[in-house]
C-alpha angles and dihedrals in degrees: 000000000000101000116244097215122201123174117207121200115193119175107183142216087264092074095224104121156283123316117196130177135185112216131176114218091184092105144071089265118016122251137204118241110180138353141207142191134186127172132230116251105239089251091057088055100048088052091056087041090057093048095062083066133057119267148124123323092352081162096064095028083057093052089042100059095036088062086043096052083040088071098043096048082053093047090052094052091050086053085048100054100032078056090049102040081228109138120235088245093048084069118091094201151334121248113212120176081179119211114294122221105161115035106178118154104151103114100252086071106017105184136099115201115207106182114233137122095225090178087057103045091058088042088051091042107026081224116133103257129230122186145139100055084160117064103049086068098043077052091056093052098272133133080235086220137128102027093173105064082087089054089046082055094049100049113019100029102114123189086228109051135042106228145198118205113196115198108201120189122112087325125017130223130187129208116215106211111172123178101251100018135086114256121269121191129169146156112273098184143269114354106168101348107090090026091060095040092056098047091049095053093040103039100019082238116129087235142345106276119228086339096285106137087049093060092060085066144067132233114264094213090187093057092040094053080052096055099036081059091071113124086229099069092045102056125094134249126313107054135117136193145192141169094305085075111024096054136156081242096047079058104059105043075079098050124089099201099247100084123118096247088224088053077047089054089044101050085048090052094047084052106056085045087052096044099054087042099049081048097051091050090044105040101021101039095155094045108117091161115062125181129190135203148155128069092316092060080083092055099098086182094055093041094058095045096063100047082045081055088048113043095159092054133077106239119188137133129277081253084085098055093042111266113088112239091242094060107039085103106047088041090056100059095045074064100046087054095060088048090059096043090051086050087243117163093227108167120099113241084201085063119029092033099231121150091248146346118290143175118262137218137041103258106221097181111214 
């Protein structure tokens, strides 16, 4: 069978790269032919960080970094398919979730900004172009936010077992699939976000690898009941966040000053374990079978902590169900692609809160 090729580029909310997958979508069930990572500069990332914030000719700085993106996304694609031996004309579509810097659904601002020069990027690759997945939901009345929870249906949802899927990159996000109900997914609050902003700060590293630096420290239970006191924690599906919210600021409006950085480290640790297992028992009461993926996978620490939150549950990576955890994001939006090209509503009106199902992405044809 002649292979439907779709390549999928994600960059998150952690700031740490670009992600990009090649899938064929020419079988019964997709599969994923060939993968590729490179890495921002720290530059690069300064520049993003600065744009979630207020400042000086925000309009031109903007510009400025979505053509430059624009060239890294196509340089990564080149990398992908050199790698693959796949031609660029042998690939339907792109994928490109783009790089968000404003994510504001509530309804008093109502948009949501991924940087990326679509226009360019077809122009770079001669590959038809798919982005802005986001804004046509929050149109329609949704949080725009998460997009993947469909995907996670597509590809994990099993006739047998009721599962949770936890996506954990600067924020995470769980999709409930249960056997006989529709599919619920929100965000559930900061995954690596908080965790990566403080250890860089404190320990001049990018993240805390593998948790080791907050296992040095202790819980401060008094910081963690303040933060667990946030309104966001406590509201129901749908909702969605970002760094607008879960900021380092946001953080330290919490802190005294006289708290040991790595206890610091520890309690937000301890936070973002507590707050995907009180929303799994909450929101995904009948889930025995829980995956993660995304960045925090890697975190052992993390990952400990929250088995150790759900006892009565089964707790692994995507790896066992086929997808590395590395590469579930990316992968979705090779889908998501496909879904836009075929003209397919594919959000879900249960998670995103839109007032129906819509199809997704802004089509620019090579």
């Amino acid at each position: 069978m002649k292979p439907v090729y779709y390549i999928g580029i994600m960059s998150g909310t952690s700031l740490d790269g670009i992600d990009v997958v090649l899938a064929d979508f020419s079988g019964p069930a997709p599969a994923l032919h060939q993968t590729f990572f490179t890495p921002y500069d720290e530059t690069l990332r300064a520049q993003l960080l600065a744009l979630h914030q207020p400042g000086e000719d925000e309009l031109n700085r903007s510009a400025l970094l979505s053509n430059q993106l624009s060239h890294l996304y196509a340089g990564a694609v080149k990398s992908l398919l050199w790698q693959s031996n796949v031609a660029f004309d042998q690939v339907v579509a792109i994928g490109c979730h783009g790089q968000t810097v404003r994510h504001c659904p509530e309804a008093e601002k109502n948009y949501t900004i991924q940087l990326v020069n679509a226009a360019l990027l077809a122009e770079l690759t001669q590959i038809t172009v798919v982005a802005d997945f986001r804004s046509r939901d929050i149109a329609a009345g949704g949080q725009g936010a998460p997009l993947v929870p469909a995907f996670h249906q597509a590809i994990f949802k099993s006739a047998y077992a009721s599962r949770a899927i936890v996506n954990i990159g600067g924020i995470a996000n769980i999709t409930s699939l249960q056997s006989d109900q529709p599919v619920i997914g929100f965000d559930c609050g900061p995954g690596n976000l908080l965790l990566d902003a403080w250890c860089l700060r404190h320990t001049g590293q990018a993240y805390d690898k593998n948790g080791d630096w907050a296992a040095r420290g202790k819980v401060i239970p008094e910081l963690l009941e303040k933060l667990l006191a946030s309104q966001f924690f406590s509201l129901s599906p749908p909702k969605s966040t970002g760094r607008d919210f879960f900021n380092i600021e946001w953080l330290e409006g919490y802190l005294s000053g006289g708290e040991a950085a790595v206890d610091v480290q520890a309690t937000l640790l301890q936070l973002t374990a507590i707050t995907i297992a009180d929303s799994i028992h909450r929101d995904c009461q009948t889930a025995k079978e829980v995956y993660i993926c995304g960045g925090g996978a890697h975190n052992k620490l993390l990952i400990e902590r929250i088995r150790e939150a759900l006892p009565d549950r089964k707790v692994s990576l995507t790896d066992e169900l086929g997808v590395a955890a590395d590469w579930v994001e990316a992968y979705a939006f090779a889908w998501l692609a496909q879904q836009a090209i075929l003209a397919m509503p594919i959000n879900l009106s249960a998670v995103t809160g839109a007032k129906g199902e819509r199809i997704l992405g802004a089509i620019y044809p090579a």
